[in-house]
C-alpha positions as CSV (number, residue, x, y, z in Angstrom):
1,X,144.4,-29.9,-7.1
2,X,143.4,-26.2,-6.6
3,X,140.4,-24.3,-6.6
4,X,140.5,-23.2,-10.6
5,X,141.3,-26.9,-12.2
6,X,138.2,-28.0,-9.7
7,X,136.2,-25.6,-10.7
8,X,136.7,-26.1,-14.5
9,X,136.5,-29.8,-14.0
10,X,132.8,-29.5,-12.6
11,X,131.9,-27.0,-15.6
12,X,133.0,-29.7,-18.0
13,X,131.2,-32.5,-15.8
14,X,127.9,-30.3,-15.9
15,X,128.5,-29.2,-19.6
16,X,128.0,-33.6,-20.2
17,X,125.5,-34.1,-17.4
18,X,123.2,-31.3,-19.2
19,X,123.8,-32.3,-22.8
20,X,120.7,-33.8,-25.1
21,X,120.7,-37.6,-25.5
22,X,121.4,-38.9,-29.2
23,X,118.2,-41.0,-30.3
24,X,119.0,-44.8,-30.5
25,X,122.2,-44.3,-28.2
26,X,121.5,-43.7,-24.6
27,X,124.8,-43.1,-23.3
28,X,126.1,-40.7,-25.9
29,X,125.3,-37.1,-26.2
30,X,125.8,-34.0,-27.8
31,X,127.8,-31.2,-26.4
32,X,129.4,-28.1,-28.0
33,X,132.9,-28.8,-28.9
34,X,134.8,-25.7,-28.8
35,X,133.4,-25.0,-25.2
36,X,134.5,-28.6,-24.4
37,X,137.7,-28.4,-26.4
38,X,138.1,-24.5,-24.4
39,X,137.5,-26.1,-21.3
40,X,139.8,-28.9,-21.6
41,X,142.7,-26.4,-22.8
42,X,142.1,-24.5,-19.3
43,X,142.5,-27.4,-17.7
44,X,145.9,-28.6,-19.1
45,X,147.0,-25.0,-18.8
46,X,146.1,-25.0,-15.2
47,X,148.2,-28.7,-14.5
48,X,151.5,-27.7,-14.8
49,X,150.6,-24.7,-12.1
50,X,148.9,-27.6,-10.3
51,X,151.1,-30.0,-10.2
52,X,154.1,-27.6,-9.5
53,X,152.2,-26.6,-6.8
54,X,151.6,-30.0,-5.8
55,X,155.4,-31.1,-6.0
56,X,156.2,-28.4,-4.0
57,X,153.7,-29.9,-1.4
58,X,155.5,-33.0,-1.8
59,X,158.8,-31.9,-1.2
60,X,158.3,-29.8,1.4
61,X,156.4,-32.7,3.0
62,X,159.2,-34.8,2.2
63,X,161.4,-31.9,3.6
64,X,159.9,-31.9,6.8
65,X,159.9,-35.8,7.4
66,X,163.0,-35.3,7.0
67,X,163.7,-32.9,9.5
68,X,161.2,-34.5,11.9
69,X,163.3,-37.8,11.4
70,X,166.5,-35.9,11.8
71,X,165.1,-34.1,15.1
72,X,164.0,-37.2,16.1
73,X,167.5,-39.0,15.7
74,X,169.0,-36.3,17.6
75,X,166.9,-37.1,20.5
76,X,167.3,-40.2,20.6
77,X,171.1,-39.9,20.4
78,X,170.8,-37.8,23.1
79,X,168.7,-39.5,25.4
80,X,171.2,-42.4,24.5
81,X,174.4,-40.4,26.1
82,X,172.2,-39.2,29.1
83,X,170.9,-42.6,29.6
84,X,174.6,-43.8,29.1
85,X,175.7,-41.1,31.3
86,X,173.5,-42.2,34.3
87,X,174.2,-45.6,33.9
88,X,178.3,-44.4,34.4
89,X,177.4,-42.4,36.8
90,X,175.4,-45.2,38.5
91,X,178.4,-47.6,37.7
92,X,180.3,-45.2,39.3
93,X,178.8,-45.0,42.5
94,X,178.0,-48.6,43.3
95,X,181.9,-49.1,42.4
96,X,182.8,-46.1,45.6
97,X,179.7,-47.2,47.8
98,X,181.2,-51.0,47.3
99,X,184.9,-49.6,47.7
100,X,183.6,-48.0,50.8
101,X,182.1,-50.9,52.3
102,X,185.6,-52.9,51.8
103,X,187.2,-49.8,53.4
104,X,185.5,-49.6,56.5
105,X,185.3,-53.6,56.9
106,X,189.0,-53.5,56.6
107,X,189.3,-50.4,58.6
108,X,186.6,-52.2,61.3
109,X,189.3,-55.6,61.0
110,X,192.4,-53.1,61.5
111,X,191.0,-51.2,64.8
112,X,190.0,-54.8,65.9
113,X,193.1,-56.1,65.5
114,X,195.0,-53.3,66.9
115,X,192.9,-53.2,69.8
116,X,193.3,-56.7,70.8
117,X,197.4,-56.1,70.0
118,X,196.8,-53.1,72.7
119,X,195.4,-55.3,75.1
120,X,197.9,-57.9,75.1
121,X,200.4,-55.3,75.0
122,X,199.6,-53.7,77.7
123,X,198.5,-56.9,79.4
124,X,201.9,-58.1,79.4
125,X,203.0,-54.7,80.4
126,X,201.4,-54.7,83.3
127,X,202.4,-58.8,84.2
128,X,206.0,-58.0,84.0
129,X,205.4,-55.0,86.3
130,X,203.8,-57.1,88.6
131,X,206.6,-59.4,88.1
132,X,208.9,-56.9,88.5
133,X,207.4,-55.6,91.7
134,X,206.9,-58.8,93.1
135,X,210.4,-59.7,92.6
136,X,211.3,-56.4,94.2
137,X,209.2,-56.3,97.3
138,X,210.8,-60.1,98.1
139,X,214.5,-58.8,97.8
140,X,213.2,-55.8,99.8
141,X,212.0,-58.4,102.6
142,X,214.8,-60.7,102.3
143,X,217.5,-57.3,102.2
144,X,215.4,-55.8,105.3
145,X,215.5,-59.9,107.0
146,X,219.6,-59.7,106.3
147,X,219.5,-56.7,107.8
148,X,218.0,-56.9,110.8
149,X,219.7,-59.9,111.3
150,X,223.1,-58.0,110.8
151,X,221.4,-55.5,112.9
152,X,220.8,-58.1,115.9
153,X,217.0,-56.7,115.7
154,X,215.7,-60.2,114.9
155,X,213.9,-60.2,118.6
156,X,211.5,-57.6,117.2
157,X,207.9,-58.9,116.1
158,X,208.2,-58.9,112.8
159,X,205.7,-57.2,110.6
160,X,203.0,-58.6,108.2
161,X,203.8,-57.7,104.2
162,X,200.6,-56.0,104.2
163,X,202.5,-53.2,106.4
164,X,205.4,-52.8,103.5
165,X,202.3,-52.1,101.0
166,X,201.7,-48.9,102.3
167,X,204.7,-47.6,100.8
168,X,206.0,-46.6,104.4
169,X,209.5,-48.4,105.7
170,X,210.6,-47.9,108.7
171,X,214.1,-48.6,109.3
172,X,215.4,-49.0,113.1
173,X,218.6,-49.1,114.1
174,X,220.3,-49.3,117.1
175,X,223.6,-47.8,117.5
């Protein structure tokens, strides 16, 4: 309540506290009734002032719980999405980091597997040369043998295969 119904309500209070005892009857007293009556009519004058007043309080009280709860929901709503958010983006990230790993495991598999293809590749490459110059150096020996022979050379010493590595031939004939 304000200030003026308080005030008017401790002048009534002090009007009975200060009035003369009846005789015979100690809790009732004597007071002047129109100033009582006067005082009373301020007061009821005053209420509707004082509880507008008052209900304005209460709604703008109520107003601003309001908005606080509103505020409030829209923080949390938000905080909700962000939180949501990171946990996407967090979702999002394990799911590449985890595509990655199978990536460079397959990718790790793949240059194993082409490297050992590779080796046996060239492996075999290099076995069918051999082969291949094996089979030539004896057709070379047995075509130089025949040939000599043909030749009538054959009384020559004949030379180790470790001479015909050297890339040199020598070829004799007599004519």
């Amino acid at each position: 309540m304000g200030s003026r119904v308080q005030e008017l309500l401790e002048m009534l209070y002090a009007m009975i506290n200060e009035a003369w005892g009846i005789p015979l009857g100690a809790e009732k007293c004597v007071i002047e009734r129109d100033k009582a009556l006067d005082l009373i009519d301020e007061i009821k004058a005053q209420f509707p002032n004082e509880l507008a007043e008052a209900k304005r309080l209460v709604d703008a009280r109520a107003e601003f719980i309001n908005s606080a709860k509103k505020e409030a929901e829209v923080i949390r709503k938000t905080a909700e999405d962000r939180a949501r958010q990171l946990v996407e983006e967090q979702e999002v990230i394990r799911a590449a980091k985890a595509r990655s790993n199978e990536i460079m495991t397959n990718a790790e598999t793949s240059a194993g597997e082409l490297k050992r293809a590779a080796n046996e590749y060239v492996d075999d490459a290099m076995r069918r040369t051999e082969d291949a110059l094996s089979a030539a150096l004896d057709e070379m020996r047995q075509t130089r043998s025949r040939f000599r022979s043909a030749a009538g050379t054959t009384g020559r010493a004949q030379r180790s295969p470790r001479e015909y590595d050297t890339g040199r031939i020598d070829i004799e004939m007599d004519n």
